[in-house]
N, C-alpha and C positions, 0 to 999 in steps of 0.2 A: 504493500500500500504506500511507501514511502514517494512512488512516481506519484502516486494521486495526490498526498501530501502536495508534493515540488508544485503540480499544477493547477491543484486548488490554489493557495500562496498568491502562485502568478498572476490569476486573474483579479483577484482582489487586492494585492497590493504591488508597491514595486521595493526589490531588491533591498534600499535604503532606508527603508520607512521602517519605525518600531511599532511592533505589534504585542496585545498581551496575550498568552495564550496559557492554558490550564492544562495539566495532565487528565487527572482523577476528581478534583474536586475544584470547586469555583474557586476557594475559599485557597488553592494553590496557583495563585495566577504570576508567569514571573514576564517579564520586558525583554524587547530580545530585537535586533534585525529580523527585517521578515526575508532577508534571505538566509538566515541563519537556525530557523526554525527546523525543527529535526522531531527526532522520535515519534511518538503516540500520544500526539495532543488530543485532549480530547474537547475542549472550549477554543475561541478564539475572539477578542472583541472586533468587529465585524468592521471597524474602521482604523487607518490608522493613529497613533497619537502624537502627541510633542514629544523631542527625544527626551528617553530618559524618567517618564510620566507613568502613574498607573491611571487605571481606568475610570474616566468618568467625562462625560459630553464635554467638561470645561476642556478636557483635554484633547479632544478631536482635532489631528490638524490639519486633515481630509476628508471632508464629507462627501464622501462618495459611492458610497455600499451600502444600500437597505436589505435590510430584512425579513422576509414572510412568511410566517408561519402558523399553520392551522392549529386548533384545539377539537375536541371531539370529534374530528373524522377517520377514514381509514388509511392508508396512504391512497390507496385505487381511488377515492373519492377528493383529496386535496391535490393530486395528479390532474381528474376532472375538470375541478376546482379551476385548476393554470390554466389550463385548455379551452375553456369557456370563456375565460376573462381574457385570453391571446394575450397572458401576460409575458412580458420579455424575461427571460430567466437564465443568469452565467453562471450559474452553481445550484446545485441541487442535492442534499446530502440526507443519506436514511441514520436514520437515529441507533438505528438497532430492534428498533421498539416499534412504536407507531407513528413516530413524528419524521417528516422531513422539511427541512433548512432549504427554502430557496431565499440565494441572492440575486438582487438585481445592483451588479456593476456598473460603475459609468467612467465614463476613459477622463472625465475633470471633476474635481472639486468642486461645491455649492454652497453659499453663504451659510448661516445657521438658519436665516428667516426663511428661504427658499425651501432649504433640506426640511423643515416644519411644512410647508405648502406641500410640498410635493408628497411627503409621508403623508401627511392628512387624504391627499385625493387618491391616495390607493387602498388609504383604510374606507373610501366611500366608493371605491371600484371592485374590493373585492371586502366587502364588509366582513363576512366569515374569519379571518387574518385573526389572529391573537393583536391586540394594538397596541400594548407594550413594546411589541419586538420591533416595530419602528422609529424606535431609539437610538439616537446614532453612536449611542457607545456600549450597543445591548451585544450578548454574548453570544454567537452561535456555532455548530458544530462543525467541528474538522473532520475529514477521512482518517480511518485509523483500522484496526483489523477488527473490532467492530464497528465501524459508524463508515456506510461504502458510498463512496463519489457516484451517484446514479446520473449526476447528467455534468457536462464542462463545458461551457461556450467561450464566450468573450465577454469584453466590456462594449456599453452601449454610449451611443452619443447622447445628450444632450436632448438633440433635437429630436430624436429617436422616441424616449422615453416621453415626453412633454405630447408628441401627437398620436399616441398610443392613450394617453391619459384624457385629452379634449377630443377622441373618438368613442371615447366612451356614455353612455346615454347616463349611468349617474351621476357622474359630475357633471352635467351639462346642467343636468334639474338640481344639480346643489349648487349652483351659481345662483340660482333664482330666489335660494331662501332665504328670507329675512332675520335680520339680525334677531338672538332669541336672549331678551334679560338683559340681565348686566353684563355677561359674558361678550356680547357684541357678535358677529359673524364668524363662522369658523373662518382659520387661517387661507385654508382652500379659497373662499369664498372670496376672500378679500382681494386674493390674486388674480379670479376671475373676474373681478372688476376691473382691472388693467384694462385699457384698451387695447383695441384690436392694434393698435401699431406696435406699443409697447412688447404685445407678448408675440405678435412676430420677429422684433429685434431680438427676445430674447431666446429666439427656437430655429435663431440663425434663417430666416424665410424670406431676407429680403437680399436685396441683391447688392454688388458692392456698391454702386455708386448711392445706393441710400441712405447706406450703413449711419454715415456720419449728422445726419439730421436725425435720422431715427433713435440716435444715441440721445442725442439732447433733448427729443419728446420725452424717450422712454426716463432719464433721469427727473426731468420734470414732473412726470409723471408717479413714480415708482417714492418721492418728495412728497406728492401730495397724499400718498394713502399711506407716510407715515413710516417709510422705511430709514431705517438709519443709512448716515454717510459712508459708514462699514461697510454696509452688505450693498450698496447701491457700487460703489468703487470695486469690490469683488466679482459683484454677476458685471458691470460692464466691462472688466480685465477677461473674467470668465466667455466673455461673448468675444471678445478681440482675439482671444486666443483660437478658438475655435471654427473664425471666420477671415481671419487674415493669414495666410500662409507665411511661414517661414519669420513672422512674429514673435520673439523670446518674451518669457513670461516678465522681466525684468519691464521691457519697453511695453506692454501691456498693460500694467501698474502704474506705472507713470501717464503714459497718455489716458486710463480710466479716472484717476486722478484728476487733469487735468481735466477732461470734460464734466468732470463733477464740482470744482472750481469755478469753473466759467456759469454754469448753470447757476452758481449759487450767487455769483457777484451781478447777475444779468436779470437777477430773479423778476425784477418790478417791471423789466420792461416787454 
């Protein structure tokens, strides 16, 4: 099992990145390269973290691995489950037991605010999910000589994952529901209020000569329903990177910046 080991790893993280992972018990979790991960793990936290860090979301420092996982079904029936919802799946692992671990991987990193939106609308695409496990520093299973790699794909784009999700007929009628209490609209919800330019910018759908107006809607935009400077400067590096070829993630950062600057100095007019 140790090849399924190596190949799991792969698709979910890269080489340099610390991962925690567990033998036998949660409660044994130690830090490690994720190329350097060996034996019969039997946990692994499904994202990875800041070097050096144990487990917990503050420490995520790639949000880019969800997790889904059934409660009360059979496997034959949570297999169903995927297949009915045409969910996108790069890892799929049997427990041993009853339970199997699909991941859905994505080839970038996602704000925290974004990684909330996007967990939210697959906990309303495939409601059945356990919705704890949608936690970006929650634990799931490795291959080992009991727990068997049943499926291995790749990592998905972006833009991939985003129109698998707004083809979906639940989240279309959870965009429509009004806010409920105090609580205010789910997170989903909110982002489904983006306009249509905005969440084209951000699903990569518009074409190059757009790119750069659409950037200053979509931050004007993404401003007014209350996102931080944070995650606004992230998802627009996250969209540069993914849509300007041969772009280093350094000049990404800077020019997201920068358009996030400009927006903010130009606000009134």
């Amino acid at each position: 099992m140790l090849n399924h080991l190596d190949q799991y790893i792969s698709v979910l993280f890269n080489d340099d990145e610390w991962v925690n992972a567990a033998t036998s018990s949660v409660r044994e979790i130690t830090g490690r390269r994720a190329g350097d991960v060996r034996g019969q793990p039997t946990w692994v936290c499904i994202n990875p973290l800041k070097l050096g860090t144990t487990r917990k979301q503050a420490n995520v420092s790639e949000r880019r691995n969800f997790l889904v996982e059934f409660d009360y079904l059979t496997p034959e029936q949570q297999w169903d489950m995927v297949r009915q919802a045409d969910m996108p799946v790069s890892t799929a692992v049997h427990s041993g037991n009853k339970s199997i671990h699909f991941v859905i991987a994505l080839e970038v990193g996602l704000s925290a605010e974004l990684y909330r939106s996007i967990a939210e609308a697959l906990r309303q695409v495939v409601p059945e999910c356990d919705k704890s496990c949608l936690e970006s520093a929650r634990l799931t299973r490795c291959p080992n000589d009991m727990q068997e790699l049943v499926y291995s794909g790749g990592r998905f784009t972006y833009r991939a994952l985003y129109n698998w999700l707004v083809r979906s007929d639940k989240v279309a009628k959870a965009s429509k529901v009004p806010p409920r209490g105090e609580l205010g609209a789910p997170i989903w919800v909110r982002t489904a209020k983006m306009t249509l330019r905005t969440m084209q910018y951000i699903a990569g759908q518009l074409d190059s000569g757009e790119m750069h107006a659409a950037s200053i809607h979509a931050v004007r935009n993404m401003f007014e329903l209350g996102s931080s400077r944070e995650s606004i400067i992230l998802t627009v590096a996250t969209v540069r990177q993914s849509s300007m070829n041969g772009e280093c993630a350094e000049t990404s950062d800077r020019k997201a910046a920068e358009i996030v600057e400009w927006v903010e100095e130009n606000w009134a007019q």
